[in-house]
N, C-alpha and C positions, 0 to 999 in steps of 0.2 A: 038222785042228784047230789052233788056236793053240798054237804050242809056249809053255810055261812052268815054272818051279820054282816046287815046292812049300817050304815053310821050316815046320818045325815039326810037332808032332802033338797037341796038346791038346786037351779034353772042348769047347770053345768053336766057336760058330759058324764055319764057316770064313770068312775074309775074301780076298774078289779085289780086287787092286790091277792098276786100266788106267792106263796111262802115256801120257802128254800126247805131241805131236806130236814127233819125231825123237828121242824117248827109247827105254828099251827097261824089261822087268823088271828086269833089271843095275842099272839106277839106283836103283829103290827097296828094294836089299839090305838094306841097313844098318838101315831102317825095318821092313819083312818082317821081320828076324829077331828086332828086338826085338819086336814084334807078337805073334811066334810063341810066345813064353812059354806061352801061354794058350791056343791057334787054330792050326790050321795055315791058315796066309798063303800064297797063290799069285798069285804075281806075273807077270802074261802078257805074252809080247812080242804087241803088235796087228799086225795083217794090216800088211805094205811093211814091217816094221819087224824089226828083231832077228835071229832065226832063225827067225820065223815065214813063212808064204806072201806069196810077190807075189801081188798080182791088182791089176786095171786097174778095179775097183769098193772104192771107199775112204769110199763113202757111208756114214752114221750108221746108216742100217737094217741094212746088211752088218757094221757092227763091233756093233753089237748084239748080230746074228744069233750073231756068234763067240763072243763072251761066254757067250750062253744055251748057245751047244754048248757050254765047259767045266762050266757053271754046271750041265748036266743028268747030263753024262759021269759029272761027280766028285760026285752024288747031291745037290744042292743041295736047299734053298735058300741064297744064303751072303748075308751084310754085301757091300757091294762098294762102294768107294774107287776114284773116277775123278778126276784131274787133266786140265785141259784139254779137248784132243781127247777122251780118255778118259773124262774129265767128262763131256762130251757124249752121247758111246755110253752112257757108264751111265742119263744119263737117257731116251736113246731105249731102254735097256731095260728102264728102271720102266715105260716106256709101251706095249712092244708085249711084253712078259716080266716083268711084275707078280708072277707068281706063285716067278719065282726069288731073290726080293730077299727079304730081313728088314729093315736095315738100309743107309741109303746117304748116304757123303759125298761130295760134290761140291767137289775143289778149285778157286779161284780161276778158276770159270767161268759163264759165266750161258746158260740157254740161248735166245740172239739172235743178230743177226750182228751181225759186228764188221767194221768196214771198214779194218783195219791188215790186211796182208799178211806171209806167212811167206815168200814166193819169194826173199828176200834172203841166205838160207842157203843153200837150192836152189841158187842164183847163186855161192856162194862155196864148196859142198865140191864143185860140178862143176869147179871152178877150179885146185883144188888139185891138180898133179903125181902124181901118186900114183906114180910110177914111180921116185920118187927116195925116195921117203918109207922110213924104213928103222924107223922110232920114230915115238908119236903126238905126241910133244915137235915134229919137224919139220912137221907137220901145222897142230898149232897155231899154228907161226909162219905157217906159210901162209895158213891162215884170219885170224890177225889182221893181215897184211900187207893182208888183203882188205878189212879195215876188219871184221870181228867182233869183239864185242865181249869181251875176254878173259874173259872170268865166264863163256861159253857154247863156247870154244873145246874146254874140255875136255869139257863136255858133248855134244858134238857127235859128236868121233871117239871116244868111249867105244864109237860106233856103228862105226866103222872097223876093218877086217878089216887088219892092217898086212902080214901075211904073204902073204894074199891079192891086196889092193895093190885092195882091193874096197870099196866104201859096204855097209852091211847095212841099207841104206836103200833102198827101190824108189823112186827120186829120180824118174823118169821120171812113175808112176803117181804119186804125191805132188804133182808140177808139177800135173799134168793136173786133179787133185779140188782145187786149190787154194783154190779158190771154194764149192765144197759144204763144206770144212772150214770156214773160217773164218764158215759161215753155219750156219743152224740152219734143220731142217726144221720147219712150219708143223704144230701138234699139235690136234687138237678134243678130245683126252683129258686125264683131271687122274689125276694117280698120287698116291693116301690116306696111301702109307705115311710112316714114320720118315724125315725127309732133314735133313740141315744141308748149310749152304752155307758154307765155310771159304776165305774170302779174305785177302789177301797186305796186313796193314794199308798198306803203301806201293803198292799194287796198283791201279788203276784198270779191271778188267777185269768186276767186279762194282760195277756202280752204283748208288748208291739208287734212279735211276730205272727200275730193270732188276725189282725185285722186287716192283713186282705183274706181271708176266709171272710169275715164279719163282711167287708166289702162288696165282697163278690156276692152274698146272700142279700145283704141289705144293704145296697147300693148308695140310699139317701141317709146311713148311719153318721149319727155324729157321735163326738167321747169327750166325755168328762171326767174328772176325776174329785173325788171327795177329802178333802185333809184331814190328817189324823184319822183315820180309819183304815179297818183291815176289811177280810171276806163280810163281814156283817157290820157293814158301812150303815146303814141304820140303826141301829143299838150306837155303833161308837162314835158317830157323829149325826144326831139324828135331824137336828136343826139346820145341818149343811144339807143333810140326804132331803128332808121337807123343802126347804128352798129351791133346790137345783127342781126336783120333780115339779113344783108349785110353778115355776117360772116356764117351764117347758111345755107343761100341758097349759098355763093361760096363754101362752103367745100366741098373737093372731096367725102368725105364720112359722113356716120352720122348715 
């Protein structure tokens, strides 16, 4: 099963947060905890990623699948917050695991494909020495020597094992699904429940063109948008991205 931390033990629906592509649960601490006031918030590292399992199947139906296994483990049904990639799983799990969801945000992702590629990272932390690296501070120059873009450098080796001198990224299996991530599988199903779409106001990832697709799947979708923020609208406005979630999952109705 997906390894993850829990944060919190409150009377409130529990909320699962899936983390977008070369992120981990780590990342959305800071968020998780303040969430947890109210919920206990579990934050999972997804399958290639974190401390979770490698496997050579990185498909939307398999990270789905792993969701639903925490989602049944820890007595579900819960709220579940997906970013990105994450995003994506969460929606392949309103569609084939309906019955584990109450509630579900969808960060700054639509579910289509997108023809920008992620291989460009893959490309720059295989690149990087790791033999010399003693701090992630070294790392970073490495990466931005590669041309990464500083904003994402630390976000990256957040994923770096420095003692290890290891990625806690299955970089291998991630190259390979490259294509099935950045696309989205073909659905004849519409999922009824509660969903908003919370996109990065400077964010182009969600288009207006994108949302009768969004419509047609999830019929009762609403959209919002986050100011001053791009694709990782929690990092860049995280107190908007807290709010809007916070307000969505307390509402009596929706």
């Amino acid at each position: 099963m997906l390894a993850y931390t829990t944060h919190g033990s409150g009377p409130g629906t529990p909320l699962l947060i899936a983390h977008g592509l070369y992120g981990s649960g780590r990342n959305w601490g800071v968020i998780a905890k303040r969430l947890s006031d109210t919920r206990p918030v579990i934050a999972v590292d997804m399958r290639n990623h974190g401390s979770s399992f490698w496997s050579d199947d990185n498909s939307y139906a398999a990270l789905a699948g792993d969701l639903a296994q925490v989602i049944d483990t820890m007595g579900g049904p819960m709220d579940v917050v997906g970013h990105s990639m994450g995003g994506k799983a969460a929606m392949m799990l309103a569609h084939t695991r309906p019955d584990t969801l109450r509630r579900l945000v969808i960060g700054d992702i639509a579910p289509v494909g997108y023809t920008h590629t992620q291989m460009q990272y893959i490309t720059a932390m295989r690149a990087v020495d790791l033999s010399v690296v003693t701090r992630r501070s070294e790392a970073n120059a490495q990466l931005a020597a590669l041309g990464v873009d500083s904003s994402l450098t630390s976000f990256l080796t957040q994923s770096l094992d420095v003692s290890e001198k290891r990625w806690r990224l299955n970089l291998d299996a991630l190259a390979d699904n490259m294509a099935a991530i950045i696309d989205f599988p073909v659905l004849s199903s519409t999922y009824p429940g509660p969903t908003v779409f919370l996109s990065g106001g400077t964010s182009d990832y969600v288009k207006r063109s994108d949302r009768s697709t969004i419509q047609t799947l999830f019929p009762n979708a609403r959209f919002a948008k986050i100011p001053g923020a791009g694709h990782w609208l929690h990092a860049d406005n995280p107190r908007a991205f807290e709010a809007n979630v916070r307000a969505y999952l307390d509402a009596e109705t929706v």
